[in-house]
C-alpha positions as CSV (number, residue, x, y, z in Angstrom):
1,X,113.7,101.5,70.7
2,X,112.7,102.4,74.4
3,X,111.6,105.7,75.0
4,X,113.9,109.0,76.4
5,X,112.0,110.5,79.6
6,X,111.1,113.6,79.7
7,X,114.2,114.8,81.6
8,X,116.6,112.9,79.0
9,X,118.4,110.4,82.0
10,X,118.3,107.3,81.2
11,X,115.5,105.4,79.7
12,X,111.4,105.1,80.2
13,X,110.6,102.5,82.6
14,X,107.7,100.4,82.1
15,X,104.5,102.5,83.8
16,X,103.6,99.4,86.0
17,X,107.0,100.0,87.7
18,X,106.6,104.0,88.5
19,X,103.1,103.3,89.5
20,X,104.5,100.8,91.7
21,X,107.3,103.1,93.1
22,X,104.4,106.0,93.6
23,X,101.8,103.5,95.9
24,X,104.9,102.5,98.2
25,X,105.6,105.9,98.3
26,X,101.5,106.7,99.1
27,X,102.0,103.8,101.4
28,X,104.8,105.2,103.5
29,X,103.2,108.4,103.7
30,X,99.9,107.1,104.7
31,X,102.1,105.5,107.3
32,X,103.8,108.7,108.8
33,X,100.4,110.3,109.1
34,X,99.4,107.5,111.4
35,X,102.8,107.7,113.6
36,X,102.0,111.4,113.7
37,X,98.1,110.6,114.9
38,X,99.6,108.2,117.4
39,X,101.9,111.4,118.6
40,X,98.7,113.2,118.7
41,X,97.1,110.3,120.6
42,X,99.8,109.7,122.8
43,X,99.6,113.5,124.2
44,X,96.0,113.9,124.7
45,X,94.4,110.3,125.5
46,X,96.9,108.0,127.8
47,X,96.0,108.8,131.3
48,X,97.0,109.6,134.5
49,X,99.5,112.6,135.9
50,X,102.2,109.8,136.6
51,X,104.9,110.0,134.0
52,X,104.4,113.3,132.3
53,X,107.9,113.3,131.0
54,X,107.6,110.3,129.8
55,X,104.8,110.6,127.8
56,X,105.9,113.4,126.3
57,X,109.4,111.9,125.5
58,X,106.8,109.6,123.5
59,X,104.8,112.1,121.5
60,X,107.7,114.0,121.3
61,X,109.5,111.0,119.5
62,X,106.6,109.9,117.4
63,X,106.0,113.0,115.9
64,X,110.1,113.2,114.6
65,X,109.9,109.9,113.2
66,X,106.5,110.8,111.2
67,X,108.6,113.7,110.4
68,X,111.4,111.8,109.3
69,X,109.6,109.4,107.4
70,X,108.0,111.8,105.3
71,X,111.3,113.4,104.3
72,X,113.2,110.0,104.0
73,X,110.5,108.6,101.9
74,X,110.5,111.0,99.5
75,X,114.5,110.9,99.2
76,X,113.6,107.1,98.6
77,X,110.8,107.8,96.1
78,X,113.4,109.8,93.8
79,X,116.2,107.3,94.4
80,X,114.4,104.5,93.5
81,X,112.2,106.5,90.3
82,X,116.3,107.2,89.3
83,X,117.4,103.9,89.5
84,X,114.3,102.5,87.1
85,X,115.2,104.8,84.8
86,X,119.3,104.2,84.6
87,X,118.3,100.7,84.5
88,X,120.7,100.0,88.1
89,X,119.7,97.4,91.1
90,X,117.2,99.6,93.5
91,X,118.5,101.4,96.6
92,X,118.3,99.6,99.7
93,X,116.3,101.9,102.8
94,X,117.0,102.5,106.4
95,X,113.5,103.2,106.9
96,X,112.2,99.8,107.7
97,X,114.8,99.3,110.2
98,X,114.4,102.9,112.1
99,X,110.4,102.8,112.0
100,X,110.9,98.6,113.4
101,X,113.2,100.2,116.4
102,X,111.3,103.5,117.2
103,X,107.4,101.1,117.0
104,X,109.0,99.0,119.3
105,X,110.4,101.1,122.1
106,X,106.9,103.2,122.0
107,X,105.3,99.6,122.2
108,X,107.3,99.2,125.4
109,X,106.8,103.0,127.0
110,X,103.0,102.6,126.2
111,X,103.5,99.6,128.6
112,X,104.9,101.3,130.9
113,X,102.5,104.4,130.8
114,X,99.5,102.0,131.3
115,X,101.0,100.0,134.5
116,X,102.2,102.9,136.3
117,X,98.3,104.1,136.2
């Protein structure tokens, strides 16, 4: 007979799975640390005077998405932990999809930054 969790929703997963659901989740956070370093980065290493704005537009928009995927990934971490244990297909993320778009236009500023100087 499986197991009752703790909370008494739904049923005990196997361990392998919640360990697996709490790396992605140490993933992911690992991940907004580095797009917060990069807002760090962004603000005190590209060079020049040309395109201030710009560059902070950059940090400035590096350091909400690190923001945001800290928040949104813990949202997910619960979702998907909830969905194990009522035994229901996991929760598909918008995550992927918004840190593809925001990587990508930095990728292109950063371009920009380095030919204008």
């Amino acid at each position: 007979m499986p197991r009752r969790p703790a909370d008494g929703n739904g049923t005990e997963p196997d361990p392998r799975f919640l360990l697996a659901n709490e790396r992605t989740f140490l993933a992911w956070i690992r991940t907004a640390l580095a797009v917060l370093a990069a807002a760090v980065g962004v603000v005190h290493f590209v060079p020049g005077t040309h395109l201030t704005a710009l560059r902070t537009v950059l940090a400035v928009g590096l350091a909400i998405l690190g923001a945001v995927l800290a928040i949104g990934v813990h949202a997910r971490h619960r979702a998907v932990e909830r969905a194990l244990r009522a035994g229901e297909p996991l929760p598909r993320s918008r995550l992927v999809a918004l840190l593809s778009v925001v990587v990508a236009v930095s990728g292109v500023l950063v371009v920009v930054l380095v030919l204008a100087n």
